[in-house]
Every structure is written in structure tokens, then in C-alpha cells.
N, C-alpha and C positions, 0 to 999 in steps of 0.2 A: 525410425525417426520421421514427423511427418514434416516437408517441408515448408519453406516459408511462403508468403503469399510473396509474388515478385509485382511491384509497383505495377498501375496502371497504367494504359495508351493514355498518350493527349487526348485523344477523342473519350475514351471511355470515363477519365477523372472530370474531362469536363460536361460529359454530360451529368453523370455523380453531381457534382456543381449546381448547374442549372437545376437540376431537380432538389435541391434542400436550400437553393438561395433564393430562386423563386423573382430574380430583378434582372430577366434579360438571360440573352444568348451569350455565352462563353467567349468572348474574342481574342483572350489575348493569358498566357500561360506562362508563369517563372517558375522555374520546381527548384530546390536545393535539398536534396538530402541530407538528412541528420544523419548519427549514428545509431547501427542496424537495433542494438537492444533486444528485445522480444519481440520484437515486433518491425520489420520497414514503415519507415516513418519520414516524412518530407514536411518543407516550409513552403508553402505553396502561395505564391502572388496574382491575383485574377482578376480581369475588369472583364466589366461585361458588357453589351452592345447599349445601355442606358448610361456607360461612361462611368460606374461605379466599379470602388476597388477593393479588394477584400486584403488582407493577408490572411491565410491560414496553415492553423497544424493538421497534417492529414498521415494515420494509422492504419496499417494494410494487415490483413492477417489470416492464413490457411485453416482449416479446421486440427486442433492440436488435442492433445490429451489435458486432462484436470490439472495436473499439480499436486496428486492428493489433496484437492479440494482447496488448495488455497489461492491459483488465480483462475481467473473467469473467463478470459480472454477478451476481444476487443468490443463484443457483440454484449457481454456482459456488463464491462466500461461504460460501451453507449445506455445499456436500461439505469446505470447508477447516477449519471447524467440527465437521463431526462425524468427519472421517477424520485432522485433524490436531490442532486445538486441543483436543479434549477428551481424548486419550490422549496426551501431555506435562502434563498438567496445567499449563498454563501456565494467568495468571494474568489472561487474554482474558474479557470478558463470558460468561459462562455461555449456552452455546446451549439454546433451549428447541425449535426447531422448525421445519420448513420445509413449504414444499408447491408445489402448484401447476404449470406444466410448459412449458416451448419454446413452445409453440402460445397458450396463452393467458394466462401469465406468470408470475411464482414471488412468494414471498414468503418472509420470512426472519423468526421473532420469537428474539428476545435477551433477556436480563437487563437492565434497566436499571440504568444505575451512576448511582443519586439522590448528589444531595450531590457528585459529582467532576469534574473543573477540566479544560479541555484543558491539555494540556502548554504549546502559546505562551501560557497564561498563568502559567506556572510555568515559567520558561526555570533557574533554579536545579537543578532535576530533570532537567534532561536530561542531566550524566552519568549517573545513576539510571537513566533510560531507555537510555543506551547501554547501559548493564552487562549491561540486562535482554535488548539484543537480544544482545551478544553471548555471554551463556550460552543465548538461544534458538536462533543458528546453531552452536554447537558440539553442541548434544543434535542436531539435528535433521540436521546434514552425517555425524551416526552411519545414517542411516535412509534413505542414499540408492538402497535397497538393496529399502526395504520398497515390496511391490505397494498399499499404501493411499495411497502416494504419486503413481501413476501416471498420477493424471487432472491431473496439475498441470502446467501452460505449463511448456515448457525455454525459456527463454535462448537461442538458436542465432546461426550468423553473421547469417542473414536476418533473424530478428529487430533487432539491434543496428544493422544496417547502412541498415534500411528508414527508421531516426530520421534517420540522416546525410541521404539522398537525400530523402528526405520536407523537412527544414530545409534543405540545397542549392535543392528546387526552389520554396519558400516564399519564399524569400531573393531571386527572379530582379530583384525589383523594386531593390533595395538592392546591388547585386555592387558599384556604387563604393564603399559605406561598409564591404564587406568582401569585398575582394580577395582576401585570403589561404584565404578559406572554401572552394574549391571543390578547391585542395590539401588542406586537411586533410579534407576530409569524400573526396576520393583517399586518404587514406592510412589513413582512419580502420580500414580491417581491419586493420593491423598490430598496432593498438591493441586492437581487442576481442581478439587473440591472449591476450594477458594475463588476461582476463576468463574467457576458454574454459579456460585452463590451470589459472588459480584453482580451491582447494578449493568445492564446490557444493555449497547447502544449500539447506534452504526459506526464501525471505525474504517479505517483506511485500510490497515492491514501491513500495510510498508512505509507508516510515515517515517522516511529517514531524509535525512540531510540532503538526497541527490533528489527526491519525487516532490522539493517541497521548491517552489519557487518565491523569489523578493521582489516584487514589482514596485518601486518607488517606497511609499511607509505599507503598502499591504501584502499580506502574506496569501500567497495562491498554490494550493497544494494541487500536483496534478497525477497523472498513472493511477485510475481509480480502479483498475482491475481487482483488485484485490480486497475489495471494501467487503465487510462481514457483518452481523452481530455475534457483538461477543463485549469482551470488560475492554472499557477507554486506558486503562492502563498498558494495556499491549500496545496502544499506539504511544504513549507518551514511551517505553520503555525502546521502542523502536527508533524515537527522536534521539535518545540520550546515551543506545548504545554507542560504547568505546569511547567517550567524550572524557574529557577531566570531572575529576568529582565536584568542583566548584561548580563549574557551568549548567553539571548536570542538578546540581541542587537549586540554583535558579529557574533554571527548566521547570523543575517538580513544581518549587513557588509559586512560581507563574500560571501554571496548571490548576494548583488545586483552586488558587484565588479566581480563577475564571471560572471554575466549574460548580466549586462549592464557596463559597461569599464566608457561609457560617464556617468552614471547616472543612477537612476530608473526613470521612468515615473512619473509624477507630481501626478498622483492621486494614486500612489502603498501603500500609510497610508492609505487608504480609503478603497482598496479592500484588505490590508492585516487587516483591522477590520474584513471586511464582510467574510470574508475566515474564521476568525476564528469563526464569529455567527455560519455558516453553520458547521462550527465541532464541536463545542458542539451540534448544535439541531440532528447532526448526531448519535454521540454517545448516547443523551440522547433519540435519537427516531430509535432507533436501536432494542427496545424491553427489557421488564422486564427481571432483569437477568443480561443484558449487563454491565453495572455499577454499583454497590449499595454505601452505605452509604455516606461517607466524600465527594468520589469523585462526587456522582452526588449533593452533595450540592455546593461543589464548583463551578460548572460550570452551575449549576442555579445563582450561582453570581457570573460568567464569562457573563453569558448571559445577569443581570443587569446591568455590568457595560460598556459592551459593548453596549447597548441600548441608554444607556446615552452618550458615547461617538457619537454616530451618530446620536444624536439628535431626537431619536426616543419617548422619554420619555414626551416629555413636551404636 
């Protein structure tokens, strides 16, 4: 296991500082650390010898292994920051800066959003939050096109198929309490066919209720590590995992009415199923650890009843 990067000196964060603020010599330092996450991460307060003050989010991080390919780490965060979030003008914490390298690790600083709520504590706003993802995948499924996008994870069959077999060989211990698992996770390429066919844009990758922040009436999604192309479905299905089905069917509402004005696409029941198979075999083939008790049984029968639903059972 590789370890964590451990926070920076005074001296060393505020030179970091001075070099992406650009207003003056470093005087004066408040740090409060958040909690550790993926990543060491601090609330950092600074003025500098021109008498200006900043607050800032500041991301520390050692060089780590992929994720099988689904997060990037923090060096990755800063390129989707500055090649993607800041020309959309979306309404993402303002990037102040990055640095650092492969060999001896990156760092990321942010805007901090003083004063704003995560969204699971404002679950009323998550229509609001969908709206906002789905006018994010309709600007950004324009752009699949542009080379500023190029350094970003595709989605592929290997990709989707690696979560099946990864959660098949997870599962060896338990095949009596799910028999039916090692047909569908056989059948599961038919399924990501849907996925591959889907319109592709850039998504988030983990918009869930703890990465999405409520800053007064605006919604500011933050933890861009994990942003891909691939179907905007995975993201909305990632909003409305484990939610009640009312809420999450406002959610969808909200969604499509942002993204599509006219309509959603005639098959978007179909791959908003398969979105959601691939996030549960994602979490569940994520590695021991990732999940335990209630919830990975639940989504062992998330995964049967989604099965059934796509006619994969008979």
C-alpha cells in the first residue's frame, strides 16, 4: 500500500501559495484540517504582505495506484479543473492551483465554499442538483470533439466488464446466497452494449449526495477525480442511488427536462437500468473493505432485481 502524502511545512505550503496567488509574500497562516478521505486535505486562511486574504481548500497526495481506472488522483482533479471546469463556467469551486509531480506527489488548492452544506444534508435540492448535472452533460456531450478533453478515462468494454469479474471473484465465498450472479455478470456485455451506444459526455463519475455541495440557491459539485467520458446516466444514477423512489423520480424529471427540453431518448429506461447494474458491480467490485454488511446486501438485490428487470434471469 502506497502511503499518504503527510501535509506540508508552513514554509513549504506557503511558498506553494505565493507561487499560484501571485499577490505578495506569505505572512500569515491558519490551517484546520478536514477529514483524511483519499486524500489529506486542509482549510487553509492566508494573507499576504499586500494585506489580502484568501481562504482556501488545499489536497495533498503521494503517488497511488489507478483504481482500475476509475480515479485519477489529485494531479488528474487539477487537469479537469483547469481544461474542463473553468472554460464551461460551471459553477464548481473556483481552481486556484496545482503543482507537484508522479515521483513525489501533487497537490491541488481550491476555493473554499465557507458557509455551504453537503447536499445529503439537503436532500430537497437534489432535483436542483440533477438539473444542474443535466445541463452539465448536454454543454459538455457538445465537446466530445475538443482535444482539451483528451487526457480524460473513456468508459470501454474493459473498463465496465473488469467491475463484473472483479465482484464475480469477490463473491466466491457467498455463490450459495447468489446463484444467479455468475450468469449475469456472463451476460453483463450485452448490457454495457447500451452504455457504449449511449450519447457520451464528460461526467463526474461519483456524483453522489456527499461530492455535491449547496452553496446558498447554487449547486457546486466538488472531488473531480473521477470525471470520465462515458453515458450522463451513470451520473444521474449515482445521485439517486439508495434514495426513495419518489425523490428519485423527481431527480430523473429534473434531469431529463435539463438535458433534453424535447424528451429523453426512447431507450434512456434501458440504459438508466444498465448504469445502475454497472454501479453496483462497481462498488461491490471495488475490493474488500469498500462496502460491508446491510449495504453490500442490499445491492446484491439491487443487482437481482435489476437482472430481472432486463430479462436476464429467465
Amino acid at each position: 500500500m502506497i502511503p499518504k502524502r503527510a501535509r506540508p511545512e508552513d514554509a513549504t505550503l506557503g511558498g506553494w501559495l505565493e507561487s499560484v496567488l501571485a499577490s505578495g509574500r506569505v505572512v500569515h497562516l491558519d490551517r484546520e484540517p478536514r477529514g483524511e478521505g483519499t486524500f489529506p486535505k486542509e482549510v487553509v486562511r492566508c494573507r499576504t504582505d499586500d494585506g489580502r486574504e484568501r481562504v482556501l481548500f488545499c489536497k495533498y497526495a503521494a503517488p497511488r495506484g489507478a483504481s482500475f481506472g476509475h480515479r485519477g488522483g489529485v494531479g488528474y482533479e487539477a487537469q479537469v479543473y483547469r481544461n474542463i471546469l473553468q472554460s464551461s463556467a460551471s459553477s464548481t469551486p473556483a481552481f486556484v492551483g496545482s503543482g507537484g509531480d508522479e515521483a513525489s506527489g501533487q497537490w491541488l488548492i481550491l476555493e473554499f465554499l465557507e458557509g455551504a452544506a453537503r447536499l445529503a444534508q439537503q436532500p430537497a435540492r437534489m432535483p436542483a442538483a440533477a438539473a444542474w448535472l443535466g445541463r452539465f452533460h448536454a454543454l459538455n456531450a457538445q465537446r466530445m470533439s475538443d482535444p482539451e478533453l483528451g487526457f480524460l478515462t473513456v468508459y470501454d468494454p474493459a473498463y465496465y466488464l473488469g467491475w463484473a469479474e472483479r465482484t464475480l471473484s469477490l463473491a466466491a465465498n457467498r455463490r450459495e446466497a447468489v446463484p444467479w450472479l455468475p450468469r449475469l455478470c456472463n451476460v453483463f456485455a450485452d448490457v454495457v452494449i447500451a452504455l457504449l451506444d449511449a450519447e457520451q459526455t464528460v461526467i463526474h463519475g461519483e456524483y453522489t449526495v456527499k461530492n455535491v455541495m449547496v452553496d446558498g440557491t447554487c449547486i457546486r459539485p466538488t472531488d473531480w477525480e473521477t470525471a470520465a467520458i462515458a453515458p450522463g446516466e451513470i451520473d444521474l444514477v449515482c445521485l439517486i442511488d439508495m434514495w426513495d423512489p419518489e425523490l428519485a423520480q423527481a431527480c430523473t424529471d429534473a434531469y431529463i427536462t435539463a438535458r433534453w427540453p424535447a424528451g429523453a431518448p426512447v431507450d434512456f429506461a434501458e440504459r438508466l437500468l444498465a448504469a445502475e447494474l454497472y454501479l453496483h458491480f462497481r462498488w461491490l467490485g471495488d475490493g474488500p473493505g469498500t462496502i460491508m454488511g446491510k449495504e453490500r446486501i442490499v445491492r446484491f438485490g439491487r443487482l437481482e432485481t435489476l437482472a430481472t428487470q432486463l430479462g436476464l434471469m429467465s
